[in-house]
N, CA, C and O atoms as CSV, one atom per row, in Angstrom:
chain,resi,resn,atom,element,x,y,z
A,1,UNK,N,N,320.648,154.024,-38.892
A,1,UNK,CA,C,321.558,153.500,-39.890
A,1,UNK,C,C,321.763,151.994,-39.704
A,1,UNK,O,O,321.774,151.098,-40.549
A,2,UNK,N,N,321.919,151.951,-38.396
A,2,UNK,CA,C,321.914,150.062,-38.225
A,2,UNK,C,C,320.793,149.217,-38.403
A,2,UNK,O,O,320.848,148.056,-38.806
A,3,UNK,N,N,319.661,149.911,-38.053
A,3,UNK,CA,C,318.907,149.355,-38.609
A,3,UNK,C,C,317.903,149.487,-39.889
A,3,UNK,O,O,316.725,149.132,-39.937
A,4,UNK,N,N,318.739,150.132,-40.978
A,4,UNK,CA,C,318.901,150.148,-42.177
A,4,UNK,C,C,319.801,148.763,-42.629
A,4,UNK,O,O,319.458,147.827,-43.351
A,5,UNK,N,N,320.919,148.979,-42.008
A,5,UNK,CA,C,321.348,147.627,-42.337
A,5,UNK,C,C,321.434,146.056,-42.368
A,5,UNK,O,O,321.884,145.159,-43.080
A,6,UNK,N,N,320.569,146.281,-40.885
A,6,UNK,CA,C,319.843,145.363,-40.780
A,6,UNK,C,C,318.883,144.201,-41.487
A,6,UNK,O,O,318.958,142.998,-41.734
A,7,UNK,N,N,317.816,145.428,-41.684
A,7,UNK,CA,C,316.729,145.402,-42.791
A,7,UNK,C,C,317.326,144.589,-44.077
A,7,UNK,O,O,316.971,143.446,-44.368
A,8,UNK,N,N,318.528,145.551,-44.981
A,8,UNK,CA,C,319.397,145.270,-46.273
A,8,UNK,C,C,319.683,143.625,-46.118
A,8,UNK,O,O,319.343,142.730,-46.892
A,9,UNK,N,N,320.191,143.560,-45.252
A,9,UNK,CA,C,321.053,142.282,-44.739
A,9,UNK,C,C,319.910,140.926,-44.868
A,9,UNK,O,O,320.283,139.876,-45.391
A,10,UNK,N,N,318.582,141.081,-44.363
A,10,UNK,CA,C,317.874,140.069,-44.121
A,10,UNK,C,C,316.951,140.497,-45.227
A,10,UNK,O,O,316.035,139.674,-45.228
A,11,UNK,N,N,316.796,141.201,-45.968
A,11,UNK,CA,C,316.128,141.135,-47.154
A,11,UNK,C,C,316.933,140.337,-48.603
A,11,UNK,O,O,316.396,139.574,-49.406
A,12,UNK,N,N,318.174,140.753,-48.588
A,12,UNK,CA,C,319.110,139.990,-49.613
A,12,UNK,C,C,319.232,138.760,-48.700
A,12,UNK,O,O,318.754,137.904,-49.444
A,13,UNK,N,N,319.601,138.051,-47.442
A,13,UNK,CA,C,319.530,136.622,-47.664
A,13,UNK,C,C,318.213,135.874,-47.972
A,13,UNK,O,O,318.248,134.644,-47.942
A,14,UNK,N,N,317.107,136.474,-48.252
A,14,UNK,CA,C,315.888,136.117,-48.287
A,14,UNK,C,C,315.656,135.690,-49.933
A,14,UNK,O,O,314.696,135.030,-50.330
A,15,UNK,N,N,316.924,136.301,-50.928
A,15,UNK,CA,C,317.055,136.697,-52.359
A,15,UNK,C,C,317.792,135.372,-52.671
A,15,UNK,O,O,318.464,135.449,-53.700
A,16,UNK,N,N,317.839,134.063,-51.982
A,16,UNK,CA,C,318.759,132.842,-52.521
A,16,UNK,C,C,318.880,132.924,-53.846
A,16,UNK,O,O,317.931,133.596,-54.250
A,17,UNK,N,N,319.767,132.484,-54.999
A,17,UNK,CA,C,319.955,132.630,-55.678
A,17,UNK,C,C,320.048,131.056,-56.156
A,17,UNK,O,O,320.967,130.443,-55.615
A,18,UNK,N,N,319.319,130.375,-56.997
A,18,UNK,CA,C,319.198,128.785,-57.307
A,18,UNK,C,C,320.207,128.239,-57.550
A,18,UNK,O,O,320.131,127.888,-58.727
A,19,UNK,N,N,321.319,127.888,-57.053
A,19,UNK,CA,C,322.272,126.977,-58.224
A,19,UNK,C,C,321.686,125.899,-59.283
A,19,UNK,O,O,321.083,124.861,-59.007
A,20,UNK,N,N,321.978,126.351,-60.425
A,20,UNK,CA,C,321.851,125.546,-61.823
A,20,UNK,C,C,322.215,123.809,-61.019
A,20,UNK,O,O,323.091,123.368,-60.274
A,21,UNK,N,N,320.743,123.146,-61.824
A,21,UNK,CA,C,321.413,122.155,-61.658
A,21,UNK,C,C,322.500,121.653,-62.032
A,21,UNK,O,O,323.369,122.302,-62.614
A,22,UNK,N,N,322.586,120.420,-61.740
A,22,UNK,CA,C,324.059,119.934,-62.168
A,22,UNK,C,C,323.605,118.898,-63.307
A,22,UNK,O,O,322.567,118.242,-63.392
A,23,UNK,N,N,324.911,118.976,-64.298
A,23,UNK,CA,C,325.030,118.394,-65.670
A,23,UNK,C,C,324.670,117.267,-65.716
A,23,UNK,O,O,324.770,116.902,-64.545
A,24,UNK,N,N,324.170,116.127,-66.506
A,24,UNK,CA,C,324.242,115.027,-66.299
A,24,UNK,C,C,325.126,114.125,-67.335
A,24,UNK,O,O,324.629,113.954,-68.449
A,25,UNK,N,N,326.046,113.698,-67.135
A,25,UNK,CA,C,326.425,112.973,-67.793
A,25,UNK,C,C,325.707,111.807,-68.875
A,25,UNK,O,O,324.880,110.964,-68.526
A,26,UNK,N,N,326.204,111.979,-70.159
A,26,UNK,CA,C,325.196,111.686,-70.827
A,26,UNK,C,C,326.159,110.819,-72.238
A,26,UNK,O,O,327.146,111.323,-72.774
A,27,UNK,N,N,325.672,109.701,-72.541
A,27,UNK,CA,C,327.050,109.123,-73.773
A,27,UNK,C,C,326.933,110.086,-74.829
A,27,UNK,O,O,326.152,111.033,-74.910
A,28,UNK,N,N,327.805,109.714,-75.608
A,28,UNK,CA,C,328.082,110.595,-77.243
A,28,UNK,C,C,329.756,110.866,-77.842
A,28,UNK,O,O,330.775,110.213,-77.612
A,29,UNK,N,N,329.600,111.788,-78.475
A,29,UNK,CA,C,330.867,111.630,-79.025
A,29,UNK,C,C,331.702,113.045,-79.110
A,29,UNK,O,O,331.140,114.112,-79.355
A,30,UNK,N,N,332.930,112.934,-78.907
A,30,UNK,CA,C,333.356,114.338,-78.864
A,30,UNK,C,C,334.990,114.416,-78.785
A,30,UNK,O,O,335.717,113.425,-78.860
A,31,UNK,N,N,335.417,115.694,-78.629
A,31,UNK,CA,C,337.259,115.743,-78.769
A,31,UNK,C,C,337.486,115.685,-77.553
A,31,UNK,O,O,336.666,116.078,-76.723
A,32,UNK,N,N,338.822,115.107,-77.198
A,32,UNK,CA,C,339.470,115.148,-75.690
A,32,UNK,C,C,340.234,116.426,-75.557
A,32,UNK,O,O,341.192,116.688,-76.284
A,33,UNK,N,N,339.827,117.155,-74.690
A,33,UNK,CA,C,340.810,118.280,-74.859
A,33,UNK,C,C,341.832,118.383,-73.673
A,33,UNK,O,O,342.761,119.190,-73.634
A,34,UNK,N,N,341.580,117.605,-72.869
A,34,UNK,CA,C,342.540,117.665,-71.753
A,34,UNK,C,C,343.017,116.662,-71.155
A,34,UNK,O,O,341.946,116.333,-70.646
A,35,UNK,N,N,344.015,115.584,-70.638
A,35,UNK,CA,C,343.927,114.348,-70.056
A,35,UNK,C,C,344.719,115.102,-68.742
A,35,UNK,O,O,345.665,115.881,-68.863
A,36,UNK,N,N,344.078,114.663,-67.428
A,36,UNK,CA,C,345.481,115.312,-66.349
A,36,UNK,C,C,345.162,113.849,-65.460
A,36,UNK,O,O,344.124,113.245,-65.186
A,37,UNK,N,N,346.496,113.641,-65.191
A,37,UNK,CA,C,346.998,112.281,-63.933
A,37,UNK,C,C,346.230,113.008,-62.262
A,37,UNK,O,O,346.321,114.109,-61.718
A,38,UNK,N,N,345.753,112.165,-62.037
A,38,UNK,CA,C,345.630,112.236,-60.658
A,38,UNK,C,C,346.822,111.995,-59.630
A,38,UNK,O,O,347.796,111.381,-60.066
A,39,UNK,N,N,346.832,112.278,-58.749
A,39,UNK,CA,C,347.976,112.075,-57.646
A,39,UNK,C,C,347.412,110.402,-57.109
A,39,UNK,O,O,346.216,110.333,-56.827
A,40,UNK,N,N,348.123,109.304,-56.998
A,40,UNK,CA,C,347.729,107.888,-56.117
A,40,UNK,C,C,347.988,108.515,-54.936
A,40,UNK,O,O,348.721,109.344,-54.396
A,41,UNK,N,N,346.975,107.688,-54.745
A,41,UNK,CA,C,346.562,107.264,-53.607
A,41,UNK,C,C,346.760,106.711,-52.265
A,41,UNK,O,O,346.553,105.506,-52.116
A,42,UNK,N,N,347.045,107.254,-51.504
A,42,UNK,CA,C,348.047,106.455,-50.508
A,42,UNK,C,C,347.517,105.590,-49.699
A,42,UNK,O,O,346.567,106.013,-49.039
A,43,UNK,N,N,347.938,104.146,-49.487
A,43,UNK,CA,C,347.053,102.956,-49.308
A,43,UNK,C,C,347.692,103.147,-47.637
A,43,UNK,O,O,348.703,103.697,-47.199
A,44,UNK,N,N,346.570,102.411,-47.003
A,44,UNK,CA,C,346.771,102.711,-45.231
A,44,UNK,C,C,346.894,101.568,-44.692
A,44,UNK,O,O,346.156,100.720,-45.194
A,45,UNK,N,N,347.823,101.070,-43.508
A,45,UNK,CA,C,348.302,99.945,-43.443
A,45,UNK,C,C,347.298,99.606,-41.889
A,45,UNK,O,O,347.630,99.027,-40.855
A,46,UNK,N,N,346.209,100.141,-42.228
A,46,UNK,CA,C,345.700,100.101,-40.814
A,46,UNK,C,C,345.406,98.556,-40.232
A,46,UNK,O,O,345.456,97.557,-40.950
A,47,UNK,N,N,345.035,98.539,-38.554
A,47,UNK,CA,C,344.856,97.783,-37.863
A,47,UNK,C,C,346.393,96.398,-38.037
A,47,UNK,O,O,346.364,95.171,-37.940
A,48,UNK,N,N,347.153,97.037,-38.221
A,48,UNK,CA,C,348.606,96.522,-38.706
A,48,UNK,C,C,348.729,95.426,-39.504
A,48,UNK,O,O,349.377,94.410,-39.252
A,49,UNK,N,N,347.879,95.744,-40.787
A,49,UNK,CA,C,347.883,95.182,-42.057
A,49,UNK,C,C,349.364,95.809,-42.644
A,49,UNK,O,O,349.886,96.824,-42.183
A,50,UNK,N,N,349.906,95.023,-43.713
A,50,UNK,CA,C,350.953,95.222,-44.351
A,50,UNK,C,C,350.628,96.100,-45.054
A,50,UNK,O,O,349.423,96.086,-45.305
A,51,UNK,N,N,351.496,97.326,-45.748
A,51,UNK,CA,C,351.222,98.362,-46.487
A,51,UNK,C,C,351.526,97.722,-48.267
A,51,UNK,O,O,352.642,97.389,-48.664
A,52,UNK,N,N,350.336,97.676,-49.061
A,52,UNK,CA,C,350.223,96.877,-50.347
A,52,UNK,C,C,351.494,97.717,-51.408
A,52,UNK,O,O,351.676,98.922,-51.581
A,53,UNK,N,N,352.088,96.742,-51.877
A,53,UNK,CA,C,352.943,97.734,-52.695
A,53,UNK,C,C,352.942,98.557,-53.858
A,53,UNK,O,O,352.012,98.763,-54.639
A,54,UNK,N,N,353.623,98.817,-53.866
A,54,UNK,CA,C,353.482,100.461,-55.008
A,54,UNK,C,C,352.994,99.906,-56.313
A,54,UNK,O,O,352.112,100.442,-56.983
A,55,UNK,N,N,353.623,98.792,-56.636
A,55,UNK,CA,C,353.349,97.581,-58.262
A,55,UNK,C,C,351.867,97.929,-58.176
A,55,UNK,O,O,351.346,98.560,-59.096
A,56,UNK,N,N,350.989,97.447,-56.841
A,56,UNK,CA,C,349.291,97.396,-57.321
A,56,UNK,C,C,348.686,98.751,-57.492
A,56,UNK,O,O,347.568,98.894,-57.987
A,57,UNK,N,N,349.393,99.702,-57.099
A,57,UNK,CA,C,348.511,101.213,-57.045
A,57,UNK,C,C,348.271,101.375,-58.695
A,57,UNK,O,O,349.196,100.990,-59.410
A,58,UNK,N,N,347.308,101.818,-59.210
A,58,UNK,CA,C,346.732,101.972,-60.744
A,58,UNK,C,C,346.577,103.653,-60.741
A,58,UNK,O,O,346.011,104.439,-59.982
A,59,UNK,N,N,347.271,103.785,-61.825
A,59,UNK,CA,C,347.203,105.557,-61.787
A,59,UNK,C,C,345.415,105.568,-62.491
A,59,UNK,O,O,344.670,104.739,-63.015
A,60,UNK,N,N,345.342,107.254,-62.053
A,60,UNK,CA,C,343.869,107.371,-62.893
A,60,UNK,C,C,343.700,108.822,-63.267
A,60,UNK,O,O,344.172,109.600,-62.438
A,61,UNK,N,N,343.117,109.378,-64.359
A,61,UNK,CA,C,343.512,110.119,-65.100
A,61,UNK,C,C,341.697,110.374,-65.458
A,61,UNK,O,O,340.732,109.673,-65.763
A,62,UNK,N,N,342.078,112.235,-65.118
A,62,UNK,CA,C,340.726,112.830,-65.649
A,62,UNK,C,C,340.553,113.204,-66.956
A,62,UNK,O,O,341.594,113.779,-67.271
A,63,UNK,N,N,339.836,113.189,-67.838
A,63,UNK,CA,C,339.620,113.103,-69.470
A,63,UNK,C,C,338.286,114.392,-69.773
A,63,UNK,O,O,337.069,114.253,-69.642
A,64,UNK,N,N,338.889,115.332,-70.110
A,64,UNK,CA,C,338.171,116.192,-70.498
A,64,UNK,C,C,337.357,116.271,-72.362
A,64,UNK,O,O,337.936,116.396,-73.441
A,65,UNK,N,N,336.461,116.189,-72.179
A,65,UNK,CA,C,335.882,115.741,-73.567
A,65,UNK,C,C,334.696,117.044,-73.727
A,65,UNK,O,O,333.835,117.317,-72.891
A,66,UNK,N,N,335.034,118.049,-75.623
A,66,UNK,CA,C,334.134,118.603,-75.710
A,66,UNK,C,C,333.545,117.987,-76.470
A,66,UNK,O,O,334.051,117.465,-77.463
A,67,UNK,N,N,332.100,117.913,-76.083
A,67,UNK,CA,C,331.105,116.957,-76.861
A,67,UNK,C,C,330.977,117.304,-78.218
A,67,UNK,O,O,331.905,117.900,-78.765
A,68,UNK,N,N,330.143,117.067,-78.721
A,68,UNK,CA,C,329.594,117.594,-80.332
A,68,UNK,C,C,328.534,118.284,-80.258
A,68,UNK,O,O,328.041,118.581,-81.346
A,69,UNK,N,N,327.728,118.838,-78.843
A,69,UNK,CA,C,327.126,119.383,-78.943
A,69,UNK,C,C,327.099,120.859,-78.408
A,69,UNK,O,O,326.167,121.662,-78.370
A,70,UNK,N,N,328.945,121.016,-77.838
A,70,UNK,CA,C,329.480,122.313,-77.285
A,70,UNK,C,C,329.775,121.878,-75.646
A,70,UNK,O,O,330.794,122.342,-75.134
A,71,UNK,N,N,329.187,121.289,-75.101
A,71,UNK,CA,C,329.086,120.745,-73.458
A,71,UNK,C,C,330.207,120.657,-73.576
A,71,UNK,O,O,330.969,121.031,-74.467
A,72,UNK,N,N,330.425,119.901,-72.216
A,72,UNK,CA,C,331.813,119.753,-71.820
A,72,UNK,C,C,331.645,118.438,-70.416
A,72,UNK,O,O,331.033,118.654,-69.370
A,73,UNK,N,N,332.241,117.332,-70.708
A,73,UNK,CA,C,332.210,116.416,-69.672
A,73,UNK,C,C,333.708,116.053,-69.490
A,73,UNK,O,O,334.651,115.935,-70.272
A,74,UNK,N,N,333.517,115.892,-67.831
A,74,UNK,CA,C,335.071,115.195,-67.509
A,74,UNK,C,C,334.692,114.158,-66.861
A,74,UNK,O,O,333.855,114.171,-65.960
A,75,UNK,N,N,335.407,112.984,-67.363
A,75,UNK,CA,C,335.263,111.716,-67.001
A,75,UNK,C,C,336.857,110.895,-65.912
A,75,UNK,O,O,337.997,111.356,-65.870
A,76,UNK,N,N,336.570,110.199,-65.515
A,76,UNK,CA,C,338.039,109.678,-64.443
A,76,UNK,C,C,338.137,108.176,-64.870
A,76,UNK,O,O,337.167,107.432,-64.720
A,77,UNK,N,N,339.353,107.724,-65.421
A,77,UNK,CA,C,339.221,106.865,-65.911
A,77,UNK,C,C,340.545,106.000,-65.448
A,77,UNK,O,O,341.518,106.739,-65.298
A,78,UNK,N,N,340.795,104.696,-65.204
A,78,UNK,CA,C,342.004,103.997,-65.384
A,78,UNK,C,C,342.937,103.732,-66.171
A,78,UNK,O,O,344.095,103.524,-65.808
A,79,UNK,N,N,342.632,103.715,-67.056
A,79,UNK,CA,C,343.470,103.268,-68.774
A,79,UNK,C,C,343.040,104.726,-69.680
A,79,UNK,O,O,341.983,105.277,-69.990
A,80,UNK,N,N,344.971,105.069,-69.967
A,80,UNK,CA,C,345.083,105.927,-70.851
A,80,UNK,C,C,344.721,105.501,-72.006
A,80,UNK,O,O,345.755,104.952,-72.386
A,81,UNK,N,N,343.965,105.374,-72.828
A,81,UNK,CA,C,343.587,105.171,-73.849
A,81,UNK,C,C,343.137,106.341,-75.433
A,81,UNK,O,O,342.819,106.336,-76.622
A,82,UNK,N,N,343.356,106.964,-74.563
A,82,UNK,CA,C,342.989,108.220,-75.476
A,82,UNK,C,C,344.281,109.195,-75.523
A,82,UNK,O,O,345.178,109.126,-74.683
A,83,UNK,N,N,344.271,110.316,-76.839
A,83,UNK,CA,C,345.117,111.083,-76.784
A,83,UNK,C,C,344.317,112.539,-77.193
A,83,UNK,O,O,343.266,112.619,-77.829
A,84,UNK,N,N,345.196,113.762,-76.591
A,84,UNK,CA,C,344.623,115.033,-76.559
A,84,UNK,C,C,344.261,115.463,-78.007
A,84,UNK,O,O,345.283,115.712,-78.647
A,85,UNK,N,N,343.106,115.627,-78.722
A,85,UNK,CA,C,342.724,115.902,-80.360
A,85,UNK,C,C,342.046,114.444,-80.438
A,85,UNK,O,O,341.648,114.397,-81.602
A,86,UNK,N,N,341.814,113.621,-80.018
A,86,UNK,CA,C,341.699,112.361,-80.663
A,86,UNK,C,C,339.878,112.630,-80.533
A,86,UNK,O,O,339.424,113.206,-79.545
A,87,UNK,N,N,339.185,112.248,-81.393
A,87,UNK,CA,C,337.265,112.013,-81.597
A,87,UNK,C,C,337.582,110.103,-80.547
A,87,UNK,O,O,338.267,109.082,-80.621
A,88,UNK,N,N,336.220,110.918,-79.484
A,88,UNK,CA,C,335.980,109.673,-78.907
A,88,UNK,C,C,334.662,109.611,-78.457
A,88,UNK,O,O,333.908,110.578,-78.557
A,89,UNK,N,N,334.334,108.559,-77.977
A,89,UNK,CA,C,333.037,107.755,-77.956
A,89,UNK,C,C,332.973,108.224,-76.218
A,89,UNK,O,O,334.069,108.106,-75.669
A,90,UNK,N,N,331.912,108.698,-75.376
A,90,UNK,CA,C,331.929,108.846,-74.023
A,90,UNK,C,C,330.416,107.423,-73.602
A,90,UNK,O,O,329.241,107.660,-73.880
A,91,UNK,N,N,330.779,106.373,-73.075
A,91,UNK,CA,C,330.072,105.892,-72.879
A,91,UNK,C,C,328.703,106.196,-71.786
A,91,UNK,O,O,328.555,107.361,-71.415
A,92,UNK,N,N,327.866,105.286,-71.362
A,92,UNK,CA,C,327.229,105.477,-70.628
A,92,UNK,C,C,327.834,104.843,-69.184
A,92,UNK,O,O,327.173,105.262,-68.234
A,93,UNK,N,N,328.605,104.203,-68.903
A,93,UNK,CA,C,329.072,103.403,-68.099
A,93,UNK,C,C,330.486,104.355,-67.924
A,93,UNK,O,O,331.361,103.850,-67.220
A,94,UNK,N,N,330.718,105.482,-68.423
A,94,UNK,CA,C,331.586,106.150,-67.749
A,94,UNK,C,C,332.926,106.122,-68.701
A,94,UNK,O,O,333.763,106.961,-68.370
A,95,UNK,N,N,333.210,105.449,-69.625
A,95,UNK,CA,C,334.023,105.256,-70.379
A,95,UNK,C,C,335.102,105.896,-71.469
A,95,UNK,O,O,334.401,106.891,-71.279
A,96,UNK,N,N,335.693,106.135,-72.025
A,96,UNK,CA,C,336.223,107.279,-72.682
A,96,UNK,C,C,337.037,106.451,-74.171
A,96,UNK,O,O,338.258,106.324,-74.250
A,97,UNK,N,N,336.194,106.032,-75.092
A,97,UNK,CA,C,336.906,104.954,-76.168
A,97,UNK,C,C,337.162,105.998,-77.410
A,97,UNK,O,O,336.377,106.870,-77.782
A,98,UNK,N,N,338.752,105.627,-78.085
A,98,UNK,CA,C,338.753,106.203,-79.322
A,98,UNK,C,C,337.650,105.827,-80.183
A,98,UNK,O,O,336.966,104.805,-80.122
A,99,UNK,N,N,337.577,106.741,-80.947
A,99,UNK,CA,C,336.424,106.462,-82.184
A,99,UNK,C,C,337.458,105.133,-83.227
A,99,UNK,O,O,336.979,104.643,-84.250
């Protein structure tokens, strides 16, 4: 029996299973369906540098966009510029512009 299971055991890890590549981000145009804030970042005052103040931290915000061709890209962006329903432009440079 154990080495029945044995056998089972090293025949299925032998069965890898491919992970799909991964998507590529690609420009075009499409709806935002989701905007969510990231948590900042907590800046480190190492080697007893002064800790930079809260004024310079820049929030940044993930932008979920369904394309026009059904896909689905999420982009991370600095500037809210977009709103949830709004048709936008996904650049190649990473970008997220109202139409």
């Amino acid at each position: 029996m154990t080495r029945m299971l044995l056998l089972a055991a090293a025949f299925s890890s032998s069965l890898a299973i491919a992970a799909p590549p991964a998507q590529r981000d690609y420009p075009g145009y499409g709806v935002v369906q989701s905007i969510t804030r990231l948590p900042a970042e907590e800046p480190s005052a190492s080697a007893g540098a002064s800790s930079p103040s809260k004024a310079r931290q820049k929030a940044a915000y993930l932008v979920r966009v369904r394309m026009d061709d059904g896909r689905i890209q999420v982009r991370e962006v600095r500037k809210r510029e977009v709103k949830i329903g709004q048709r936008v432009l996904v650049t190649n440079a990473g970008d997220v512009l109202p139409e």
